[in-house]
matplotlib code that plots the C-alpha trace (Angstrom):
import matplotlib.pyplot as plt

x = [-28.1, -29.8, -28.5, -28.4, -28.1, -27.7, -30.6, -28.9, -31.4, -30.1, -26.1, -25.1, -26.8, -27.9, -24.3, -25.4, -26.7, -23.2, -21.4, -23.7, -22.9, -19.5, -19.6, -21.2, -19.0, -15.8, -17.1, -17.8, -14.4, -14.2, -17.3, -16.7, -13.4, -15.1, -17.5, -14.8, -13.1, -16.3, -16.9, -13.4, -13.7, -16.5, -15.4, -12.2, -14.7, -16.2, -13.2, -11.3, -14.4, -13.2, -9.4, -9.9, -9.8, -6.3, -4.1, -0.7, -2.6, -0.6, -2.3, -2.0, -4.8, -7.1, -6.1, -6.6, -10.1, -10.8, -10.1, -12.1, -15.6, -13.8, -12.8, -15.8, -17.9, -15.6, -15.6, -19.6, -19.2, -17.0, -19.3, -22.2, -20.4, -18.6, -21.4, -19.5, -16.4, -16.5, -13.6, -11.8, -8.0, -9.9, -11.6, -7.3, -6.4, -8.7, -8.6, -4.9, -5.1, -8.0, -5.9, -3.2, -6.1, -7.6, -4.2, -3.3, -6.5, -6.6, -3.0, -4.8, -7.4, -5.4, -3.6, -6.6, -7.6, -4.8, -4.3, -7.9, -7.6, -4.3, -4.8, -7.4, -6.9, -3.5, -1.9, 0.2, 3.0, 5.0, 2.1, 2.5, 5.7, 6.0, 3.4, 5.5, 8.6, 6.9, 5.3, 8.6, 7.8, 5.3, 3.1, 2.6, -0.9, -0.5, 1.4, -0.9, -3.6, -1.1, -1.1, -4.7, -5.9, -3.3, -4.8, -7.9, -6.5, -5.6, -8.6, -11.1, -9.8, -9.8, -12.2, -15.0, -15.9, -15.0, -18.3, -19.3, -16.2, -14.2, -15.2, -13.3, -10.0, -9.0, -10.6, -7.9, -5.1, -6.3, -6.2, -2.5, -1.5, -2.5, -2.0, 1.7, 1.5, 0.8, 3.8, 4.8, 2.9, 6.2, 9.2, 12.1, 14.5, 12.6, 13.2, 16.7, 17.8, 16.8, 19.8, 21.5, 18.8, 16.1, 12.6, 11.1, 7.1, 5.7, 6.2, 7.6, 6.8, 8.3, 8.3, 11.4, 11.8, 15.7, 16.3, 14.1, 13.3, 11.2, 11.3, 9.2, 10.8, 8.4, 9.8, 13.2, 14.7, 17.2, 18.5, 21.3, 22.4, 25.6, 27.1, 24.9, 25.6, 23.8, 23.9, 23.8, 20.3, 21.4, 20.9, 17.4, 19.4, 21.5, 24.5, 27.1, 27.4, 29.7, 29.8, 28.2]
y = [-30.2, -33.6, -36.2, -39.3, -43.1, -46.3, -48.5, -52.3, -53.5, -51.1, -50.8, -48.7, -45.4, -42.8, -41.7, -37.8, -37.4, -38.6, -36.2, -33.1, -34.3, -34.5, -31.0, -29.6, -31.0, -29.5, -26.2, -25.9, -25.0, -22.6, -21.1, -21.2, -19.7, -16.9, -16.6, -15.7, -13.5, -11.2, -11.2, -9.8, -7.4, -5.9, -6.2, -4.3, -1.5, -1.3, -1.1, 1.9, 3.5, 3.7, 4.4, 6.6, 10.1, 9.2, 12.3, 10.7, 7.5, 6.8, 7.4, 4.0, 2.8, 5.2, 4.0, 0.3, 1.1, 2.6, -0.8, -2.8, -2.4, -4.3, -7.0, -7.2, -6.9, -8.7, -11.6, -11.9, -12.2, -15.0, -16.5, -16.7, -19.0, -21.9, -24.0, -24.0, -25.9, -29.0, -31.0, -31.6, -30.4, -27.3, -27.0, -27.5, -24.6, -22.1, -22.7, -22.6, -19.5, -18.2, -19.1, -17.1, -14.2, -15.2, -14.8, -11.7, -10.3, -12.0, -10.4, -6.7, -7.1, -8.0, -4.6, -2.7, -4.0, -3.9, 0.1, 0.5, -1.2, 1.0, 4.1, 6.8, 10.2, 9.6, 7.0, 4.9, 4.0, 1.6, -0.3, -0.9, -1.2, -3.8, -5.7, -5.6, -6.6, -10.3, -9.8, -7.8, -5.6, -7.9, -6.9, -3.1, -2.3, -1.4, -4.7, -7.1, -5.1, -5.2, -8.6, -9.2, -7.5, -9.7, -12.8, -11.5, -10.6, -14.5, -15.5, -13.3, -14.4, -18.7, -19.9, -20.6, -17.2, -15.2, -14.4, -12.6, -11.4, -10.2, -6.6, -7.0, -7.2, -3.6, -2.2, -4.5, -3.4, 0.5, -0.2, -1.9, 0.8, 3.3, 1.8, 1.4, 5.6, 5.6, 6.6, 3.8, 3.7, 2.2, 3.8, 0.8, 2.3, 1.2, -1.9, -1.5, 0.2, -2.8, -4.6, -3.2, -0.8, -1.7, -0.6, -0.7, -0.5, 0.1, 1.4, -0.8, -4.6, -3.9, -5.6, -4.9, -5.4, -5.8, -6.6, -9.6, -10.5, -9.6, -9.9, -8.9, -8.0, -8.2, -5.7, -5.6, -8.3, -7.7, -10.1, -8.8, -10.3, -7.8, -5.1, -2.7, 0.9, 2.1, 5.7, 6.7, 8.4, 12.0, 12.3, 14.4, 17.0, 18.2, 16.7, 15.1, 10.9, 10.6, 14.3, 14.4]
z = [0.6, 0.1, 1.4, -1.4, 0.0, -1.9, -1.3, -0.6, -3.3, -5.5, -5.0, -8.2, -7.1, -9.7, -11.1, -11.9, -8.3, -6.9, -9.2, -8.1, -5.0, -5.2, -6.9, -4.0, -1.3, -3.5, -3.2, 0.6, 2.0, -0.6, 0.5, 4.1, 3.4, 1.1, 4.0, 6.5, 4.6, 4.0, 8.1, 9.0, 6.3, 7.6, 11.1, 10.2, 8.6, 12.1, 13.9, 11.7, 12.6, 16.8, 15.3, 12.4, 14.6, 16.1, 15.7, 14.0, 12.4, 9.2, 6.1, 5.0, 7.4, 5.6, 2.1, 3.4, 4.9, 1.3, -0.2, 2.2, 0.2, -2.9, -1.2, 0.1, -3.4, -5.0, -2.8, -2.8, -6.5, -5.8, -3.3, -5.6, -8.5, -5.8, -6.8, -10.7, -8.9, -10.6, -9.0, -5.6, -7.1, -8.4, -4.8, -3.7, -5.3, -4.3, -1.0, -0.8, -2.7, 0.0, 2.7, 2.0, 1.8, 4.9, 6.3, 5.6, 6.6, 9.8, 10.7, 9.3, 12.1, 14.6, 14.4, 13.8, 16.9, 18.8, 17.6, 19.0, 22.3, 22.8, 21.5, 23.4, 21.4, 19.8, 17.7, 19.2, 17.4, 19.9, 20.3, 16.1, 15.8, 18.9, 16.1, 13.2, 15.5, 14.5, 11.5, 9.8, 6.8, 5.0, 8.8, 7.1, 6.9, 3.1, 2.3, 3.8, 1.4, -1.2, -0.7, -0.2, -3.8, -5.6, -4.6, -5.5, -8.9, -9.3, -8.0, -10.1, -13.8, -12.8, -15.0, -12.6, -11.5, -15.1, -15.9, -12.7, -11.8, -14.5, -13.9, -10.7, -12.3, -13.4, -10.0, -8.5, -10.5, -9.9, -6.3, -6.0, -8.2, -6.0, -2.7, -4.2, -3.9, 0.0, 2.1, 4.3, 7.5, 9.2, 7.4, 6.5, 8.4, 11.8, 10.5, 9.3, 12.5, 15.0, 14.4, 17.7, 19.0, 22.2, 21.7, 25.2, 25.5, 29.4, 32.8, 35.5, 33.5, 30.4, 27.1, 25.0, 21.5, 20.6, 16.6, 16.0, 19.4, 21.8, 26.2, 28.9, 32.0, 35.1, 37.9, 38.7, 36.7, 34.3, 31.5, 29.4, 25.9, 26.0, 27.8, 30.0, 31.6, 34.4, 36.1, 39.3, 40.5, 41.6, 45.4, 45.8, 48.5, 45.2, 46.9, 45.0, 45.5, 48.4, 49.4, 53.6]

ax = plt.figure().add_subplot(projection="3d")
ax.plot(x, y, z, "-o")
ax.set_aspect("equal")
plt.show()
């Protein structure tokens, strides 16, 4: 970018370099944000590669890897026409309409990665569901994807990037359409069945999950919100508790 400076001698500076300029400096978040976007995209296509062998891995994470490439190729359309933004509340919009994208795709990563750090042969589906115990139902794999091909659907028809990516918009409505098909990769009743049920995740510390909210007990600690049983460990001689 070249740098323009008003000479003291000459105070009004050349009025179509400053609007270039501004023009340029309205499209940079957008680009940066664009930018982004495409990186974690193609990380999350390297990391389904270490997860996508899991016995029990929901479908859904396969349809949402299969969706990956266009967000990619859509976005590098995008990328290539920022340079068209022509004003700093056009620059405004797209960015707040990136950074809902960037987002969702920044929570998708985060439980492909987490599924990969935790899982060896076998899909691990307390480690997902102690995930979505945050993110709620929106957290699915196939809604954040959902979510990430409609705001590309917004973004493709503004008027800036028509030209180079209109062809995008009926491979984005294909896609919803048959991401909307996929069985749920957490089933609602997980979610609807929290309300007085503990998930607990671990051996001796344990991080429990209880509705909406989540605790780690370290050891022998307890903390109860409400009424607790506990049994008696059986003796190991077979012997009744207080027979001698």
């Amino acid at each position: 970018m070249k740098l323009i400076i008003c000479n003291r001698r000459a105070p009004l500076c050349n009025l179509a370099q400053l609007t270039r300029l501004q023009h340029t400096m309205s499209g940079l978040e957008v680009f940066g944000l664009v930018v982004n976007i495409i990186s974690v995209a193609e990380t999350i296509i390297q990391v389904y590669d270490a997860i996508k062998d899991l016995h029990g891995l929901p479908e859904a994470f396969h349809e949402v890897n299969k969706r990956l490439p266009l967000v990619e190729h859509t976005l590098r359309d995008v990328k290539s026409q920022t340079k068209k933004i022509t004003s700093a509340e056009e620059a405004n919009a797209l960015s707040t309409l990136l950074k809902s994208c960037q987002q969702k795709i920044t929570e998708l990563q985060t439980i492909f990665n987490e599924i990969a750090k935790n899982s060896k042969d076998n899909f691990v589906v307390s480690v997902y569901k102690s995930l979505l115990a945050k993110l709620g139902k929106k957290g699915r794999v196939e809604t954040l994807m959902d979510g990430i091909l409609k705001d590309l659907g917004i973004l493709v028809v503004h008027h800036v990037f028509q030209t180079s990516t209109q062809k995008h918009v009926e491979e984005l409505d294909k896609a919803r359409k048959e991401l909307a098909k996929v069985p749920q990769s957490l089933p609602d009743s997980e979610f609807d069945d929290n309300g007085g049920n503990a998930t607990q995740i671990g051996g001796r510390d344990q991080h429990n999950i209880w509705g909406d909210n989540a605790k780690t007990i370290y050891g022998n600690n307890f903390d109860a919100g409400r009424d607790q049983n506990f049994g008696m460990i059986p003796s190991t001689d077979g012997k009744k508790t207080g027979e001698t």
